[in-house]
C-alpha positions as CSV (number, residue, x, y, z in Angstrom):
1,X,-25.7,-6.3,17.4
2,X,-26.0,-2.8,17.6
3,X,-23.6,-0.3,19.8
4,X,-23.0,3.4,19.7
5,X,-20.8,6.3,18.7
6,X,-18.8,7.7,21.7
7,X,-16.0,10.6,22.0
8,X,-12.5,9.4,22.0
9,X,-10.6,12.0,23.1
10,X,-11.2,14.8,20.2
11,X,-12.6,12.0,17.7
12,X,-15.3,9.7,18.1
13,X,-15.2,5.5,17.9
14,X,-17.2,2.6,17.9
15,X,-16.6,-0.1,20.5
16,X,-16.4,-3.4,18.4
17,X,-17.7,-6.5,21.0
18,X,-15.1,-9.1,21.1
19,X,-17.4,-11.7,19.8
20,X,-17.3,-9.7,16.3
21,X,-13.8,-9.2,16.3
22,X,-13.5,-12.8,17.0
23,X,-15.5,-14.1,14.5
24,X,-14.1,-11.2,11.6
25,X,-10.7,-12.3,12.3
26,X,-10.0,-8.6,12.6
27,X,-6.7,-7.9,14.7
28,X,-3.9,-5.1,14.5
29,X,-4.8,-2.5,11.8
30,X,-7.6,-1.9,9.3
31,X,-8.9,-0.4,6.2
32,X,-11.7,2.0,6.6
33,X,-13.9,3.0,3.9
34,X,-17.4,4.2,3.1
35,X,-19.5,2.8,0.8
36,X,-22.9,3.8,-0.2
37,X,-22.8,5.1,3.1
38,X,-21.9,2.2,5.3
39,X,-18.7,2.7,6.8
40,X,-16.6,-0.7,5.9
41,X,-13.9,-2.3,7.9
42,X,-11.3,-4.5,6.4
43,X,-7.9,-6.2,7.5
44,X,-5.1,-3.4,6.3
45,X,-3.4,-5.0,3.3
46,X,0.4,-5.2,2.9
47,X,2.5,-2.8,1.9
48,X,3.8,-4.0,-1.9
49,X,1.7,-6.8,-2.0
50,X,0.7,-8.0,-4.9
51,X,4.6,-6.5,-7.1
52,X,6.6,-9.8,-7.2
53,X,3.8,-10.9,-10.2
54,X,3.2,-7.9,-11.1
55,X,6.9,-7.5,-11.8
56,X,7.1,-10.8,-13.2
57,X,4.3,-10.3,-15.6
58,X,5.8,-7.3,-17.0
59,X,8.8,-9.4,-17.4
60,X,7.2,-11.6,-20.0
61,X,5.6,-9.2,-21.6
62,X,8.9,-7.2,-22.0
63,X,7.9,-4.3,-20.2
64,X,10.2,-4.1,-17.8
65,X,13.0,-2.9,-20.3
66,X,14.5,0.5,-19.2
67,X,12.8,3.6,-20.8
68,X,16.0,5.8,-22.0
69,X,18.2,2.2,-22.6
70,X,19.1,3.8,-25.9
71,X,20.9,6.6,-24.9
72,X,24.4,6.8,-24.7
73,X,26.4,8.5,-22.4
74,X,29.6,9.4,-23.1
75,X,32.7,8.9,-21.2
76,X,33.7,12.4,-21.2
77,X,31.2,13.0,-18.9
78,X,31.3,10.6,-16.9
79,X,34.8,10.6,-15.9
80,X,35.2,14.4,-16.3
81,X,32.0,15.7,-14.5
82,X,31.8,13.1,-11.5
83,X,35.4,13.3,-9.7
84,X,35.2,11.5,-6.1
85,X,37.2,13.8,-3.8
């Protein structure tokens, strides 16, 4: 199917024909990306998809163990420096 470029206010679009859209499953927003230079359109992924197994991965490997969990801090500080007012 072919279709054209046309100004959008100070941009430029393309029209996509419903039947495309329909049959891409595209709706709401998109991911849009050029590769060896065709322009690519893709369903937007999720924000923090994907870092529940990622987190629970790291978990069995034992990397999810606080960097600086070997230092101390000691109490004089903590009491001394941080008064609530």
């Amino acid at each position: 199917m072919r279709t054209r470029i046309v100004r959008i206010g100070n941009s430029q679009g393309v029209r996509i024909p419903k039947a495309l859209l329909a049959e891409s499953g595209l709706s709401g927003e998109v991911d849009i990306s050029v590769h060896d230079g065709t322009l690519v359109i893709a369903a937007a992924g999720r924000a923090r998809e994907g870092w529940d197994d990622a987190f629970r991965q790291m978990a069995l490997r034992g990397d999810d163990e606080l960097l600086d969990g070997d230092v101390e801090t000691s109490e004089a500080f903590t009491e001394e420096a941080w008064r609530w007012e």
